[in-house]
KELUM-695383 format. One line per field, with one value per atom (N, C-alpha, C): residue number from 1; chain; x, y, z. Coordinates in steps of 0.1 Angstrom, whole numbers, plus 5000, padded with zeros to 4 digits. Each point is the difference from the previous one (the first is absolute). Layout:
% KELUM-695383
resi <- c(NUM,...)
chain <- c(A,...)
xx <- c(X,...)
yy <- c(Y,...)
zz <- c(Z,...)
This chain:
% KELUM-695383
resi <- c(1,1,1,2,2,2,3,3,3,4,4,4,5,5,5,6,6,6,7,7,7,8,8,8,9,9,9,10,10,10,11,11,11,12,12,12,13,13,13,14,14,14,15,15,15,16,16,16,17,17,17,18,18,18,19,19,19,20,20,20,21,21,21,22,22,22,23,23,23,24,24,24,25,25,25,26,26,26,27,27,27,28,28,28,29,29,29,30,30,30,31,31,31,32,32,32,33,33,33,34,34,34,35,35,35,36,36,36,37,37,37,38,38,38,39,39,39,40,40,40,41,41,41,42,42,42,43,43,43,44,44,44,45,45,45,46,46,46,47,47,47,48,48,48,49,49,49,50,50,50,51,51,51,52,52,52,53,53,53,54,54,54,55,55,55,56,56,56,57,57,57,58,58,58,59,59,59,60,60,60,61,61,61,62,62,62,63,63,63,64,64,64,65,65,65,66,66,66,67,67,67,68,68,68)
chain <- c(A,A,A,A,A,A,A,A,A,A,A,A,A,A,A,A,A,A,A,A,A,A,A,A,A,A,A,A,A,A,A,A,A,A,A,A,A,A,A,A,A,A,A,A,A,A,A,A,A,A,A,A,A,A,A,A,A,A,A,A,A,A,A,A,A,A,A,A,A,A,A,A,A,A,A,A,A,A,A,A,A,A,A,A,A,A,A,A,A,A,A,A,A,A,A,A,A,A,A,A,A,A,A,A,A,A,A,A,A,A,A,A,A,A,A,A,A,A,A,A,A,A,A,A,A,A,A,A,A,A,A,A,A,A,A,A,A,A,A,A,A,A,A,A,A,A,A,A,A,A,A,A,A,A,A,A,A,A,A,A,A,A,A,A,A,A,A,A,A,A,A,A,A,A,A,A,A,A,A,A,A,A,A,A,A,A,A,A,A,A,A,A,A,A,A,A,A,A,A,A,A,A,A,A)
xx <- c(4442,4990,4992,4997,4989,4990,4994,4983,4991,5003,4994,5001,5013,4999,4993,5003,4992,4985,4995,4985,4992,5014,4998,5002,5009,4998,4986,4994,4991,4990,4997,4983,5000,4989,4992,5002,5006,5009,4990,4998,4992,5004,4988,5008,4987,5010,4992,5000,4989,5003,4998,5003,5005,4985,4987,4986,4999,5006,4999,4992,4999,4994,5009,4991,5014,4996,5011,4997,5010,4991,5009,5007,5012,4998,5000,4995,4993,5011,5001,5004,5012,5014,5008,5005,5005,5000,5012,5009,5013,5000,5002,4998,5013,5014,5010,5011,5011,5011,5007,4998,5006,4992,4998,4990,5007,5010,5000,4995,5002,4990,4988,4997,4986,4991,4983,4986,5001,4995,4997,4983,4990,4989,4997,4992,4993,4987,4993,4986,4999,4991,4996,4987,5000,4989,4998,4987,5002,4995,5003,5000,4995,5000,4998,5006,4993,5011,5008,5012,5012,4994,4990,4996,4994,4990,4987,5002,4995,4999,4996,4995,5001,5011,5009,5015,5007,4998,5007,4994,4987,4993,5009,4998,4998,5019,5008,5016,5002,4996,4997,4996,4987,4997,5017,5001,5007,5014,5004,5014,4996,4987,4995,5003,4992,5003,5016,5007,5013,5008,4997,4999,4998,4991,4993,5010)
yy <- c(6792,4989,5004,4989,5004,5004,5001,5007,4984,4986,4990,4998,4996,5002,5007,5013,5010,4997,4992,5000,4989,4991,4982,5006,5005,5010,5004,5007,5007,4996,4993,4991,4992,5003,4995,5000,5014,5006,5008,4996,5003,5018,5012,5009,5011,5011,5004,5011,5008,5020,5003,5016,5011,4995,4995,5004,4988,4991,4983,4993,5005,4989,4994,4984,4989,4996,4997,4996,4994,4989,4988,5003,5002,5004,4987,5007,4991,5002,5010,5002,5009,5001,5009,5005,5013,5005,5008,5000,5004,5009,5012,5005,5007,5001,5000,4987,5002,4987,5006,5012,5004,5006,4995,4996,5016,5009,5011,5009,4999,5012,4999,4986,4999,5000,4991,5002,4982,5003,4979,5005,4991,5004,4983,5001,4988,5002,4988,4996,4990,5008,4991,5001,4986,4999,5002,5007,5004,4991,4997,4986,5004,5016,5002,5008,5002,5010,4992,5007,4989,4993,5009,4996,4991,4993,4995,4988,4988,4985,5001,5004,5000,4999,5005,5004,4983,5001,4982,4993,4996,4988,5002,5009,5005,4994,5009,4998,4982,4994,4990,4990,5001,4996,5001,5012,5002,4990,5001,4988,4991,4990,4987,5004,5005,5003,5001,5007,4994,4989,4992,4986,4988,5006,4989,5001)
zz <- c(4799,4998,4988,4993,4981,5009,4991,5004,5002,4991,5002,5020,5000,5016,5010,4997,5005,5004,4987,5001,5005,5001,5008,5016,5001,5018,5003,4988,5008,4996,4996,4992,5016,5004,5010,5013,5001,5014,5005,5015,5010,5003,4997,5002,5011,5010,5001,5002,5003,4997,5015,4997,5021,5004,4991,5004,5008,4999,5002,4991,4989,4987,4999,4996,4994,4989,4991,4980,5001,4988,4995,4987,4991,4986,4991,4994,4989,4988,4993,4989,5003,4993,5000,4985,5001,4984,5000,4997,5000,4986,4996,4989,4995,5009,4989,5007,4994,5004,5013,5008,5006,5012,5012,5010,5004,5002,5010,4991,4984,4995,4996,5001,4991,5010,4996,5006,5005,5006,5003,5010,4989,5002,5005,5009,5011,4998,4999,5006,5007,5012,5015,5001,5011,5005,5011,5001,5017,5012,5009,5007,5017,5001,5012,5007,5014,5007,5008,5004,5005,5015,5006,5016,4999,4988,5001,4995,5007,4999,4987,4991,4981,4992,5008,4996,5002,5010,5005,4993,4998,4989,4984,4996,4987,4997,5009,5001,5002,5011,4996,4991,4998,4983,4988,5003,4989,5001,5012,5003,4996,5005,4992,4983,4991,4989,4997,5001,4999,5004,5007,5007,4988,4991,4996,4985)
């Protein structure tokens, strides 16, 4: 798979960490042509912890926005 695809996958993919934070990404950055040896650097936004009714609005919101 190019790196263009790669980065249409993961622009605006719901993610979350062992802590239960949840991030939206914003930005992806692929830095060589070859995803097993290179860096692929992400910027998120952080949207909440996975337990808490912030999480569901915010994740929500964001389905509308790709809706539209």
């Amino acid at each position: 798979m190019d790196n263009k695809k790669v980065k249409q996958l993961m622009f605006g993919c719901i993610k979350s960490r062992e802590n239960g934070e949840c991030y939206i990404v914003e930005s992806v950055s692929i830095k060589t042509y070859d995803l097993e040896n290179g860096s692929v650097m992400s910027k998120s936004k952080y949207i909440g912890d996975l337990d808490s009714p912030e999480v569901l609005d915010n994740v929500s919101e964001f389905c509308k926005r790709l809706c539209l």
